[in-house]
C-alpha positions as CSV (number, residue, x, y, z in Angstrom):
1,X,6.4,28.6,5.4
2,X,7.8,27.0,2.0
3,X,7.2,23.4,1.1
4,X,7.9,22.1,-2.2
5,X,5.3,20.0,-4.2
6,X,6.9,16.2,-4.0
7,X,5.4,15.7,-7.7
8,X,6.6,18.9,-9.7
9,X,9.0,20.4,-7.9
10,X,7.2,23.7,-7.4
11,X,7.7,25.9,-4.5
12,X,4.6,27.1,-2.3
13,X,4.2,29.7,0.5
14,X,1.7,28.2,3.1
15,X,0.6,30.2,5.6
16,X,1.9,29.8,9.1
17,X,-2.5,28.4,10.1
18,X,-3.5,26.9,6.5
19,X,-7.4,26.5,6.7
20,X,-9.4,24.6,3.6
21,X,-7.8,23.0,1.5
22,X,-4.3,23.9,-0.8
23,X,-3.7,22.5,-4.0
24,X,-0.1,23.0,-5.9
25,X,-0.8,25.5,-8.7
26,X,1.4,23.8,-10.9
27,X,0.0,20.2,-11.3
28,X,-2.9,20.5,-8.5
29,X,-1.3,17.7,-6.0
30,X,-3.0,18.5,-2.6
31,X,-0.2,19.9,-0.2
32,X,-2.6,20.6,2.6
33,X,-6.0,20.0,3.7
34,X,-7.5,20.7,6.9
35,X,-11.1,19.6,6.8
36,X,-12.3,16.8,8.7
37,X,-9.0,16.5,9.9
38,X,-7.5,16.2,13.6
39,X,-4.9,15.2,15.6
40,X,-6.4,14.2,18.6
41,X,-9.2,11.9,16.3
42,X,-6.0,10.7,14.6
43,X,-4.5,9.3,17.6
44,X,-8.0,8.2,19.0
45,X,-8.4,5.9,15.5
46,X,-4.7,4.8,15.3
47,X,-4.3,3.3,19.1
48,X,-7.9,1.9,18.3
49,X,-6.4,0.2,15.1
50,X,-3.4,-1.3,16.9
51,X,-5.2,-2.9,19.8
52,X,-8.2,-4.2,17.4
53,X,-5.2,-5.4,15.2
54,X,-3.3,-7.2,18.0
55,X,-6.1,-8.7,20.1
56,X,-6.8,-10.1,16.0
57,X,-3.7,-12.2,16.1
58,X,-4.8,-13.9,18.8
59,X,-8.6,-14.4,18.5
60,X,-10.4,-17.1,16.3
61,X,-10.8,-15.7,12.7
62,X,-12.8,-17.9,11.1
63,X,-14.6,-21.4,11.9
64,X,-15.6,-24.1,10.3
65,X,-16.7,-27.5,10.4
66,X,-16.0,-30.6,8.0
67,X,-17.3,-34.5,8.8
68,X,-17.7,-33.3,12.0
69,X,-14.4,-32.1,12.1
70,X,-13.6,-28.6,12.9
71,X,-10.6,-25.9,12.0
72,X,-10.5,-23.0,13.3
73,X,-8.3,-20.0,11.9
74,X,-6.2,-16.8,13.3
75,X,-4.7,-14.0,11.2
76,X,-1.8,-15.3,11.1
77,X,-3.1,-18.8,10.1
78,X,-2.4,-18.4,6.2
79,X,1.2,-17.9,6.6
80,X,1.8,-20.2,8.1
81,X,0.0,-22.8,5.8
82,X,2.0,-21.5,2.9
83,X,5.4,-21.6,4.9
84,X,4.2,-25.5,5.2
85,X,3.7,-26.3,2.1
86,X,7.1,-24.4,0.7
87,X,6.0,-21.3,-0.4
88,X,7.7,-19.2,1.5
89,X,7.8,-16.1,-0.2
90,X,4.4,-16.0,-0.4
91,X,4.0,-16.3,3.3
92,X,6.5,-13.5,3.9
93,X,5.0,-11.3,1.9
94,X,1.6,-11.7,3.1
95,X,3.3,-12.0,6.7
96,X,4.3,-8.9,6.1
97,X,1.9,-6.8,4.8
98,X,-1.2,-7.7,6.2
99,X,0.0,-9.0,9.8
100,X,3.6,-6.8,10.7
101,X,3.7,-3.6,9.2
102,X,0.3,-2.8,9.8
103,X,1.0,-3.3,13.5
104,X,3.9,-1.6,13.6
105,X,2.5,1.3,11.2
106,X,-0.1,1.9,13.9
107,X,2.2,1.4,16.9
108,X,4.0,4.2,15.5
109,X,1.3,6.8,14.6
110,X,0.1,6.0,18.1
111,X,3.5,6.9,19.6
112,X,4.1,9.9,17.3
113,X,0.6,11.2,17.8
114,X,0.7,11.2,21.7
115,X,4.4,12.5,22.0
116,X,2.9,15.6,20.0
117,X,-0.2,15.5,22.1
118,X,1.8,15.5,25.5
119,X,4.1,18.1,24.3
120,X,7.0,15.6,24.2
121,X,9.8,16.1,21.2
122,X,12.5,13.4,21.8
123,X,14.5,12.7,19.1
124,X,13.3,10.1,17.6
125,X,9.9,11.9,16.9
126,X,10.6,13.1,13.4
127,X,12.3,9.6,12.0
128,X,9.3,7.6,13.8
129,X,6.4,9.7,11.7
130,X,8.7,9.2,8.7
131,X,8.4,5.6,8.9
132,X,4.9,5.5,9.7
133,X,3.9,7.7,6.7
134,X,6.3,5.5,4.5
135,X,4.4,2.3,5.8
136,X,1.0,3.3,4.7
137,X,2.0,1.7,1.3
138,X,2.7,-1.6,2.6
139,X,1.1,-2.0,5.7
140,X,-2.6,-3.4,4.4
141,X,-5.7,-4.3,6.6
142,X,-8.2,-2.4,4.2
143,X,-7.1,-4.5,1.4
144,X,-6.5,-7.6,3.6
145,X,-10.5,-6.2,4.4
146,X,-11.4,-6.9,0.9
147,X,-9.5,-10.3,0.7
148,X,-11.0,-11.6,4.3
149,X,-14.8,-11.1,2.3
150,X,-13.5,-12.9,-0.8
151,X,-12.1,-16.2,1.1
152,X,-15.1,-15.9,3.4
153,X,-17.3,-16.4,0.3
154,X,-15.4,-19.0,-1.5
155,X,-15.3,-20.9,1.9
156,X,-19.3,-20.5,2.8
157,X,-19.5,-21.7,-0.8
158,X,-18.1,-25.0,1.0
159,X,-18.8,-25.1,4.3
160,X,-20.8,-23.5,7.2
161,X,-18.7,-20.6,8.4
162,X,-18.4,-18.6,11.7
163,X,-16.9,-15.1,12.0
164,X,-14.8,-15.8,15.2
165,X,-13.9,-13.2,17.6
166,X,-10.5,-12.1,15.8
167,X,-12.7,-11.7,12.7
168,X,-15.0,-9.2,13.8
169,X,-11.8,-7.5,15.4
170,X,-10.0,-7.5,12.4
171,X,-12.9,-6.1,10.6
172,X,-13.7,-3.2,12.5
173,X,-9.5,-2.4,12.8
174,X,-9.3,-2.0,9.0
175,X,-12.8,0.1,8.9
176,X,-10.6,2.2,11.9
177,X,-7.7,2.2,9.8
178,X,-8.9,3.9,7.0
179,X,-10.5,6.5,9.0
180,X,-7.4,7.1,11.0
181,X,-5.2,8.0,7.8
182,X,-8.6,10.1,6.5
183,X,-8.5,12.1,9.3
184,X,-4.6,13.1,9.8
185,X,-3.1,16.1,9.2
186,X,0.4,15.6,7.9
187,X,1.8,18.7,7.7
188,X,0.5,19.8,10.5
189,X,2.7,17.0,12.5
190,X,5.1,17.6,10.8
191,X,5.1,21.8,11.4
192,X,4.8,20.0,15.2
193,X,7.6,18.1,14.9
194,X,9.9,20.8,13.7
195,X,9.5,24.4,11.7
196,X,10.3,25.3,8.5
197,X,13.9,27.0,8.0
198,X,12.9,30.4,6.3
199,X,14.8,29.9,2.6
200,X,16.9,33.0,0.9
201,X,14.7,34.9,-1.2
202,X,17.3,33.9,-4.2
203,X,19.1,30.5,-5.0
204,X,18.2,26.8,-5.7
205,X,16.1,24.8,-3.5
206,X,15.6,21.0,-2.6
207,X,12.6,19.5,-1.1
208,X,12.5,16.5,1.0
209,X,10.3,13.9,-0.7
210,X,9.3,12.7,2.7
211,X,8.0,15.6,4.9
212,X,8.0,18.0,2.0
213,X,10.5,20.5,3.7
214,X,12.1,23.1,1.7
215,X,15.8,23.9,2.3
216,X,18.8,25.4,0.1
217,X,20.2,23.2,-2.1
218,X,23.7,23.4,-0.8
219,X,22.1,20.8,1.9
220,X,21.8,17.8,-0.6
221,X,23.1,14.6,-0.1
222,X,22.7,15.7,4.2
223,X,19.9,14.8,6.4
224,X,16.4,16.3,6.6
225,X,16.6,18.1,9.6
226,X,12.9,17.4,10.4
227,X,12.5,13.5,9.5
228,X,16.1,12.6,8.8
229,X,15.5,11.4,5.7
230,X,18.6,11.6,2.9
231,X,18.2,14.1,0.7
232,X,18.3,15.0,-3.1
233,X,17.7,17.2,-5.5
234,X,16.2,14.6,-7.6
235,X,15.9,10.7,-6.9
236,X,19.2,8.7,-7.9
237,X,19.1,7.0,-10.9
238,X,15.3,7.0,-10.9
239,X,14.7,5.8,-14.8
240,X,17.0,2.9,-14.4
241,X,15.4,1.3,-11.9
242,X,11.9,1.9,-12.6
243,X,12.7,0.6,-16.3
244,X,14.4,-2.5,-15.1
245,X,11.7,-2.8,-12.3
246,X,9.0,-2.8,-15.3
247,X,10.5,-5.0,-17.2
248,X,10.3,-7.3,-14.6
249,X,6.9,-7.2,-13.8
250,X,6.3,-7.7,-17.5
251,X,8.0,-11.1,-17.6
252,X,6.2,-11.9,-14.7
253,X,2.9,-10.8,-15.7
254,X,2.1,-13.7,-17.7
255,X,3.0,-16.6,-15.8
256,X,0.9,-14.5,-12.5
257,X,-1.9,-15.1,-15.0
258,X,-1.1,-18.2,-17.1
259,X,-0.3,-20.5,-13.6
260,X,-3.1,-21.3,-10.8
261,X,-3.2,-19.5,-7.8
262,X,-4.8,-22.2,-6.1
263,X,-5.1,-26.1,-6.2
264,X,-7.8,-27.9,-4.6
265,X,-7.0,-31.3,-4.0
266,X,-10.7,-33.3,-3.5
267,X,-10.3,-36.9,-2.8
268,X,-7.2,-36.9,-4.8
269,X,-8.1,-35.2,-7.5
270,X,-6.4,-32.0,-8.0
271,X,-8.1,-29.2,-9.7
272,X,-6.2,-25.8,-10.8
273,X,-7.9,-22.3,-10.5
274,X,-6.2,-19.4,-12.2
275,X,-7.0,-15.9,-11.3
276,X,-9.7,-15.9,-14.3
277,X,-11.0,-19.5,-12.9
278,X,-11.7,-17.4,-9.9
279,X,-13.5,-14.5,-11.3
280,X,-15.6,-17.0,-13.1
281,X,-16.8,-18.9,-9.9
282,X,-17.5,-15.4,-8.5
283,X,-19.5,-15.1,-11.3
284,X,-21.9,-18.2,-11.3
285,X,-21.9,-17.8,-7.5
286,X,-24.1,-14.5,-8.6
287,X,-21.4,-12.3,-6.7
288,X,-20.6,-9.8,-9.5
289,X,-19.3,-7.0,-7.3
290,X,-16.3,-9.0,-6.1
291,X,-15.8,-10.7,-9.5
292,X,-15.7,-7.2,-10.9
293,X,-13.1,-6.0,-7.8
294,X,-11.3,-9.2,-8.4
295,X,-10.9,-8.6,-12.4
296,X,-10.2,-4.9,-11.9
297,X,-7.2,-5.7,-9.0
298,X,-5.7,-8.4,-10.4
299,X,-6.4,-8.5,-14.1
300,X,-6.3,-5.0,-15.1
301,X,-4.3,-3.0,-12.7
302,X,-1.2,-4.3,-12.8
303,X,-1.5,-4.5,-16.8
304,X,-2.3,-0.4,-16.7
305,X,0.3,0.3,-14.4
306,X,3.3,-1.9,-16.3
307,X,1.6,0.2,-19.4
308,X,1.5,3.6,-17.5
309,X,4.8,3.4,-16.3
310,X,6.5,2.3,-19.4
311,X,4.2,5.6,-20.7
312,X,5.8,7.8,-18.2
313,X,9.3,7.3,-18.7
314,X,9.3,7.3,-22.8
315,X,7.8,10.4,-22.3
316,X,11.2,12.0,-19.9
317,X,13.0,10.0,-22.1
318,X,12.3,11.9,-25.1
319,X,11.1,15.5,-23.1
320,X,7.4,15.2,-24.1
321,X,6.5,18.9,-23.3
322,X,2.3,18.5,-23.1
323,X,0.2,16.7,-21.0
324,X,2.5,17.3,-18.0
325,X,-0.1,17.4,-15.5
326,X,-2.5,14.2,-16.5
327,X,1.0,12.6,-16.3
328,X,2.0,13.7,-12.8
329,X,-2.2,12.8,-11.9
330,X,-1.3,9.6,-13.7
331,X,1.8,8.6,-11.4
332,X,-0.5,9.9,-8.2
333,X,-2.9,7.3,-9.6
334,X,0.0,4.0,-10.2
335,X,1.1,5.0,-6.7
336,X,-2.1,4.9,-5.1
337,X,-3.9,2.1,-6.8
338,X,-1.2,-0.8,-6.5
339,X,-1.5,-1.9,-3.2
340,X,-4.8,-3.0,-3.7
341,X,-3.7,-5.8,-6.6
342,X,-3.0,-7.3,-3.0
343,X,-6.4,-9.0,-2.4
344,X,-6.3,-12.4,-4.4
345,X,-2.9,-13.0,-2.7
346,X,-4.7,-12.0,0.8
347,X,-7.9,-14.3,-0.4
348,X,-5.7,-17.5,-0.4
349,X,-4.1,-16.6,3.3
350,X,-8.0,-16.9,4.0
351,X,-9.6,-19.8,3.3
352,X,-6.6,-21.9,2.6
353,X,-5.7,-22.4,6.1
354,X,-9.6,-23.7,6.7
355,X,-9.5,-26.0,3.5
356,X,-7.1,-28.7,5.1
357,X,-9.0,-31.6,5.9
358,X,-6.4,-34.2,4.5
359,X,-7.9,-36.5,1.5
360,X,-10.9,-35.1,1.5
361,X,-10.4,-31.5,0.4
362,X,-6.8,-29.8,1.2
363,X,-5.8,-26.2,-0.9
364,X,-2.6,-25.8,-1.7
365,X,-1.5,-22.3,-3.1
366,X,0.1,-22.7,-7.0
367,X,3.0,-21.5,-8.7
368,X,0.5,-18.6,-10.4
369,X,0.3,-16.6,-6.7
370,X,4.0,-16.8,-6.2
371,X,4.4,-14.8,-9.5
372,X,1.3,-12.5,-9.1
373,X,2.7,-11.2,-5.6
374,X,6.2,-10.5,-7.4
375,X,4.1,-8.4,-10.0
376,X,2.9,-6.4,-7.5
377,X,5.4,-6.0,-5.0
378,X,7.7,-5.2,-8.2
379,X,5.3,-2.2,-9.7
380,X,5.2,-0.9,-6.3
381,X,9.0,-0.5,-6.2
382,X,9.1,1.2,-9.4
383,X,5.9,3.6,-9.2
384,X,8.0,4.5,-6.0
385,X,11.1,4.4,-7.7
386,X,10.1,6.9,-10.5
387,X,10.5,10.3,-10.3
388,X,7.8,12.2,-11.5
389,X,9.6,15.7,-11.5
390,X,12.3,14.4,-14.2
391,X,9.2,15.0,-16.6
392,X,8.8,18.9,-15.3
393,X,12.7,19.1,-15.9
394,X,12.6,17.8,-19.4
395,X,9.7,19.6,-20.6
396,X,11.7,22.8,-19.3
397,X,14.7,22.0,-20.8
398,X,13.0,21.4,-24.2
399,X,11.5,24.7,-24.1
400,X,14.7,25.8,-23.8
């Protein structure tokens, strides 16, 4: 069976019962691995994850209590707080990633997973897993996770505080969730949804960047026969719109930083926090681990990735021919670790919606957090957006 590696381009036989764990020999991007890993655990964890996620919705979050007046909270609370107050972007967004996708992530692994364990291939089987694997970027309850432990603190700081029901439910989905995407086997759904065409021993290839099919590349611009996906030899205009998509999220950057996240408004008297205001209070509160995550998500990963990225594509630009595999290792890394820039924006859908008590303390989110989840979402798009085998190409073509 031939798959080509999404991240060089390199073609590799797998055999038709892979065992252990397969790395690509050309930039060492895992293309199977087998321990620890099942299908039947998979769809154990993922329908766990979706019923823990939607009994969440529904079930107190948090509780607290204020003058003997007390709020209560549901995941959904913090959107719609923001939507309230105007910020509607910001409640999107974190409507989005922490409260829809997820769901509908883990609806879909569940469905995929038991079609393949009934022995059931409908049509839809291939496109469905497609979606789910393209949602593990955006759908969020591990970071979420993080954000839920910030706003808890910063509201305890307060108040007396209750995990509700919802909470603990919430808790032990995104716990679930992480161990449900450990412990699945991609490839080996996807050999289940459909098999791999066998390829002319001569002739150019395409691989599908989605299920990591390899078929001639007389195929391009038709559908994956597998997932459905479009395909391409190489992704359209890729250093365009990761370059304008980095420029961006430089402009943004400072204002994400510059602006407060957060006002509290304390008997009329409103007082800004900034994203470093926050690390700070972490600080004196004697929590270092979270001010360290805090400063390290929102501080200096989107800085490193702007900085990697802009990295990356001077060096296709001008067919840097060394260092081609801490470059592809470096994408991985962008790819991997942007999601998680996520958690002051999730900390405000926390303990925002439980700091409204009219004059006497209301939180209101600030201009800063608007700017800070455009940053994100923006460096995202363009880690996704770049394609990391336009450096391979280059480097080839300057060796001539």
């Amino acid at each position: 069976m031939t798959v080509a590696c999404p991240d060089c381009g390199t073609a590799e036989e797998l055999p038709q019962s892979p065992h252990g764990l397969i790395l690509c020999r050309s930039c060492g991007n895992v293309l199977e691995r087998t321990a620890g890993r099942s299908l039947d655990a998979a769809l154990a964890f993922a329908a766990s994850t979706f019923i823990l996620l939607a009994a969440a919705n529904f079930l107190p979050l948090l509780s607290v209590s204020m003058a003997g007046a007390p709020r209560d909270s549901v995941l959904f609370s913090g959107t719609a707080t923001l939507w309230r107050q105007g910020w509607v972007l910001l409640a999107i967004g974190i409507a989005a990633c922490g409260i829809v996708l997820p769901l509908l992530r883990f609806a879909l692994l569940t469905a995929t997973l038991g079609a393949i364990r009934l022995g059931q291939r409908p049509a839809w089987l291939g496109p469905a897993f497609a979606w789910a694997v393209a949602l593990e970027l955006w759908a969020m309850p591990d970071v979420l996770l993080i954000g839920f432990a910030i706003g808890y603190t910063r509201v305890i700081a307060f108040l007396p505080t209750e995990i509700g029901a919802g909470g603990w439910c919430f808790i032990i989905a995104a716990l679930l969730s992480m161990v449900a995407g450990a412990v699945l086997d991609r490839q080996r759904v996807w050999r289940a949804i459909g098999a791999a065409p066998v390829l002319p021993a001569t002739g150019a290839f395409l691989s599908c960047t989605v299920c990591g099919l390899a078929l001639p590349l007389a195929q391009e611009r038709a559908r994956c026969p597998r997932c459905r996906t479009r395909l391409a030899a190489r992704k359209p205009d890729a250093l365009t719109r990761t370059a304008a998509l980095a420029i961006a999220g430089y402009i943004l950057y400072v204002p994400a930083n510059l602006y407060p996240m957060t006002i509290l408004l304390r008997l009329g008297d409103p007082q800004s926090h900034t994203i470093l205001d926050g690390i700070d209070e972490l600080i004196d509160a004697r929590l270092w681990p979270l001010a360290i995550v805090v400063f390290t998500t929102s501080i200096s990963i989107p800085l490193l990735k702007l900085v990697g990225l802009t990295w990356l594509l001077f060096s296709v630009r001008h067919a840097a021919p060394g260092s081609l595999v801490i470059r592809t290792k470096l994408h991985r890394f962008i790819d991997a670790i942007g999601r998680w820039s996520m958690i002051d924006v999730f900390t405000i859908s926390i303990f925002a919606p439980l700091m409204q008590f009219g004059q006497l303390a209301t939180v209101q989110a600030g201009a800063g957090a608007v700017a800070f989840l455009a940053v994100v979402v923006l460096t995202m798009f363009a880690s996704r957006a770049f394609e990391p085998r336009l450096m391979w190409d280059a480097a080839a073509e300057a060796k001539g």
